[in-house]
C-alpha positions in Angstrom: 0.0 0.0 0.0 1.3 3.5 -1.0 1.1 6.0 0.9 -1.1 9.2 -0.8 -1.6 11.5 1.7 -0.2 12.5 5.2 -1.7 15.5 6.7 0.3 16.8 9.7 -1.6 19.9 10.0 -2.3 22.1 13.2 1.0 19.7 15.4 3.9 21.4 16.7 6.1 20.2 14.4 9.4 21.9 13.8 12.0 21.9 11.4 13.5 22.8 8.3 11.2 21.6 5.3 14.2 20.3 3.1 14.6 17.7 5.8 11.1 16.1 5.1 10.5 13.4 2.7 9.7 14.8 -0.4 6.2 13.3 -0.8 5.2 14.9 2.8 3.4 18.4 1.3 0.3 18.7 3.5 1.4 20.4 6.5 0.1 23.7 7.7 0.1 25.1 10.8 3.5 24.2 11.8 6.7 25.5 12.7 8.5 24.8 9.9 11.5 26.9 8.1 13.8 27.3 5.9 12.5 27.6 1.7 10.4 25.7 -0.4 12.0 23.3 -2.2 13.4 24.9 -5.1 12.9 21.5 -7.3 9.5 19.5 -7.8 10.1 16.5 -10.4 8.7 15.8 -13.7 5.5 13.9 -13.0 4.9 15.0 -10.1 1.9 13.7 -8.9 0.8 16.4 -6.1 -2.8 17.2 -5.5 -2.6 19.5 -2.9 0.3 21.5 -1.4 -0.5 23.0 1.9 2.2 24.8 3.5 -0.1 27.8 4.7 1.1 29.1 8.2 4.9 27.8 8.6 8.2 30.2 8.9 9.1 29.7 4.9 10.8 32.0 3.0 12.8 32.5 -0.4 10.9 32.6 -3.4 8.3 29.9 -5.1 9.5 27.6 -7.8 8.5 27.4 -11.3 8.9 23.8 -11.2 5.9 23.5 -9.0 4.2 23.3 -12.9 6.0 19.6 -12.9 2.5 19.1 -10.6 0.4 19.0 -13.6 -2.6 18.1 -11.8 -2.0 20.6 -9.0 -5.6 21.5 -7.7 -4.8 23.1 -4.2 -1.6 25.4 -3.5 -0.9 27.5 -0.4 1.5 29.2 0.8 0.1 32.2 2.7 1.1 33.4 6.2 4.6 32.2 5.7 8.0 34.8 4.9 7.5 33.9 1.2 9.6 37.0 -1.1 8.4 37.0 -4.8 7.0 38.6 -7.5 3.9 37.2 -8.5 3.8 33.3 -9.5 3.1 34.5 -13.6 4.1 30.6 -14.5 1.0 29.8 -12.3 -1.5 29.8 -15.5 0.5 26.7 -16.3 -1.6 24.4 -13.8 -4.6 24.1 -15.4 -6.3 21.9 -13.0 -5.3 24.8 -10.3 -8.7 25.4 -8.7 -7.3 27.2 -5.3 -4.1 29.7 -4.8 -3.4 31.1 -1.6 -0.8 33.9 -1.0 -2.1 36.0 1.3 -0.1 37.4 4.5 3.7 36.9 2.7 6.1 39.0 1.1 4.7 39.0 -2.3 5.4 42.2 -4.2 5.0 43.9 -7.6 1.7 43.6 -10.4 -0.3 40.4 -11.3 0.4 39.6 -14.5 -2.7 39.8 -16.1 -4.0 36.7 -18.1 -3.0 36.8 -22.0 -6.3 35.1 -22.6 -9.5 33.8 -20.7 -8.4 30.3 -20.9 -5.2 30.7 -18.7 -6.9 30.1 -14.9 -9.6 28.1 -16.2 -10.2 26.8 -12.8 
């Protein structure tokens, strides 16, 4: 039996993410620092990536879009620096995107056409 999902929300856990195995991504409310990893692999099979209220920081990754069927992905209240995630319109099965209450900064890129969040 595989293991699909672990959810080790609302614990005390502490830590730096990087030392977690790599298919452990539902884990909010936490103390955990350090960055998100800065490499998600080709196939990727991640539904949901819940990092929402952690100590992360350093910027998102654009290989997150390895996670083509990516529905959920938070990362708010954490010390995330970017610009806008402008790769983002390449999940198209991306149905929720938190951000709120990090270090996010400059415009959102707009949409080139309507089909680009079509979720």
């Amino acid at each position: 039996m595989n293991l699909i999902v672990l959810d080790l929300s609302s614990n005390f856990i502490e830590g730096d993410l990087s030392k977690l195995p790599p298919n452990i991504r539902f884990l909010s409310i936490n103390k955990l620092h350090g960055t998100i990893p800065s490499t998600f692999a080709k196939g990727c099979a991640l539904k949901n990536l819940n990092l929402n209220s952690n100590h992360l920081e350093g910027p998102l990754t654009p290989s997150i879009t390895n996670c083509k069927g990516l529905q959920v992905l938070d990362v708010g209240n954490n010390m995330v620096n970017d610009s806008f995630p402008y790769w983002i319109k390449a999940l198209s099965e991306l149905q929720v995107l938190v951000l709120r209450s990090s270090k996010f900064h400059g415009p959102i890129t707009a949409p080139t056409s309507s089909r680009s969040l079509p979720k």
